[in-house]
N, C-alpha and C positions, 0 to 999 in steps of 0.2 A: 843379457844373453851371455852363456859361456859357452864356449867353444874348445872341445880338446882337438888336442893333439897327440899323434902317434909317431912314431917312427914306424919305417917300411923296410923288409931285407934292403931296397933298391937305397944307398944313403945318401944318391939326390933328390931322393922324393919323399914328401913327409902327409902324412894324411888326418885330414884336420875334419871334425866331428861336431856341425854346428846346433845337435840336439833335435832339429827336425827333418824333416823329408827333403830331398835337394831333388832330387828325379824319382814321380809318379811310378814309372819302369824303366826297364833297359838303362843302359850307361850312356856315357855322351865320352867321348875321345877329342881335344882337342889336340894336337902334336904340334902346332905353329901359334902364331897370333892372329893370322889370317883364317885359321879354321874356327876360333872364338869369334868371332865376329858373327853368330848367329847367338850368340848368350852373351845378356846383359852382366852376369858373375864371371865367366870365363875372359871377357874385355877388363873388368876391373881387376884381375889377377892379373893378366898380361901387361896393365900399366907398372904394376911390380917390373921395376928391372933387376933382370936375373933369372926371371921367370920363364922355362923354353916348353911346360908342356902343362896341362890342366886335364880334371878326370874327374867327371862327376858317377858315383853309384846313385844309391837311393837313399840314403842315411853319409853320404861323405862326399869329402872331394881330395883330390889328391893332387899336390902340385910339384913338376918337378923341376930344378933351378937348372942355370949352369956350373960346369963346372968349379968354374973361380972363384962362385960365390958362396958366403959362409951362410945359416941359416940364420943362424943370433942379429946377421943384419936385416934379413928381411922377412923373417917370420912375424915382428909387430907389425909392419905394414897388410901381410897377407892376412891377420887377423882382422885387423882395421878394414880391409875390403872386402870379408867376409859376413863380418859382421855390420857394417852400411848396408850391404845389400838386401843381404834377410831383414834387417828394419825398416830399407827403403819401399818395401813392398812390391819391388820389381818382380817379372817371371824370371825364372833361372836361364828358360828357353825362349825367344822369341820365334814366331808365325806356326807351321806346322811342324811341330818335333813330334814326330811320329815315332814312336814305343812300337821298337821289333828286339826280337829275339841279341839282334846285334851276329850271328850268324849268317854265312854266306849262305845264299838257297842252292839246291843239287837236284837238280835231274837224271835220271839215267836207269839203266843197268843197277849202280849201288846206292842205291835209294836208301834200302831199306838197312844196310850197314850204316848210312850216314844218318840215319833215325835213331839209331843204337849210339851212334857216336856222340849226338847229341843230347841225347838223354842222358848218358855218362857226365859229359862236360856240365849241366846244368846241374847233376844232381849231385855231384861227386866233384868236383874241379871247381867250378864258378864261385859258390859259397866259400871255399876255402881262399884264395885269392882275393874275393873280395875282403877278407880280414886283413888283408894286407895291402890293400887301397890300390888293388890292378883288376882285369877282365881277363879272360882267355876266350877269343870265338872259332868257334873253325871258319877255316876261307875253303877247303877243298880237300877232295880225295881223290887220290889218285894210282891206281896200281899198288894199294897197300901203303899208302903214302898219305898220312892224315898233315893237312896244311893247316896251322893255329896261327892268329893274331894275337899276338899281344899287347896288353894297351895299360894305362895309368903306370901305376909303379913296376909294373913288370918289364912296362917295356924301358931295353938297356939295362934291365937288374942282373948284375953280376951271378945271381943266384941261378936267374931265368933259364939258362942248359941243363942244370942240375935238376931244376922242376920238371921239365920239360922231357927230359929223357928219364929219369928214374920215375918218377911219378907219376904225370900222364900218360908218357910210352908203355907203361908193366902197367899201368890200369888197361890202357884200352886193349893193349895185347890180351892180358889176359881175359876179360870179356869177349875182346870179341877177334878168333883166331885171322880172319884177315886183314887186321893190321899188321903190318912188318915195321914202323915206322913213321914217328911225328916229328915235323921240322916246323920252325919257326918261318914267318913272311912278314916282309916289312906293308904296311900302309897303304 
């Protein structure tokens, strides 16, 4: 088994490409060690010490350290847990990991703007991101006010304002004239 590796804008987060499918659909977000603990690969990454965040798409996973730590020390090990794993035959996910959009749901009045919004993000944003071993979901809209999660290497990416305002704000403004504004939310 070979397994690459990428770098990400984010350069505490490096996004590792084990050749096969890692998630069926939708992403998985771990931010803690307590949030792995529903995936047999996200606890093996977490025994890495150094390790503060894990992010599975569907072809990668992306891990991102702490500060202090260099990558040259713990990128053989993350290989080493990446690669037991996919041999040990384990699921990536254990019991019901339910494949959703990874989107907030929206009722209301702006239904049908938040339809358009996410059909932008999916079709226009998501893809691109995902080259980069992050997710972008909406969490809400509000008074022209589109609310994004960010998650794997975007989130904390130095870059992430710059994406965020230049590039999905002037996409979704200009599609679609009631947005005024995308901000970021945490978790």
């Amino acid at each position: 088994m070979f397994i690459q590796t990428e770098s990400t804008p984010n350069p505490a987060t490096l996004k590792f490409l084990p050749g096969q499918t890692v998630l069926e659909a939708g992403t998985a977000d771990f931010p803690t060690k307590e949030a792995g603990e529903k995936s047999p690969l996200a606890r093996r990454l977490f025994d890495v010490e150094g390790v503060n965040g894990v992010f599975f798409g569907n072809d990668f996973v992306t891990v991102t350290k702490d500060e202090g730590v260099a990558w040259e020390h713990i990128k053989p090990a993350l290989l080493g847990a990446i690669m037991e794993h996919f041999q040990s035959g384990a699921p990536v996910m254990e019991g019901e990991a339910a494949a959703n959009s990874g989107h907030a749901e929206h009722d209301g009045p702006d239904q049908a703007i938040v339809g358009q919004i996410k059909e932008l993000l999916d079709t226009r944003v998501r893809p691109a991101v995902a080259q980069d071993g992050g997710d972008i979901t909406f969490h809400g809209f509000d008074r022209g006010i589109v609310y994004l999660h960010m998650q794997g290497a975007c989130a904390g990416c130095p870059s992430s304002t710059l994406t965020l305002k230049m590039g999905i704000e002037n996409l979704l403004r200009h599609y679609i004239p009631e947005v005024i504004e995308v901000r970021p939310v945490a978790a």
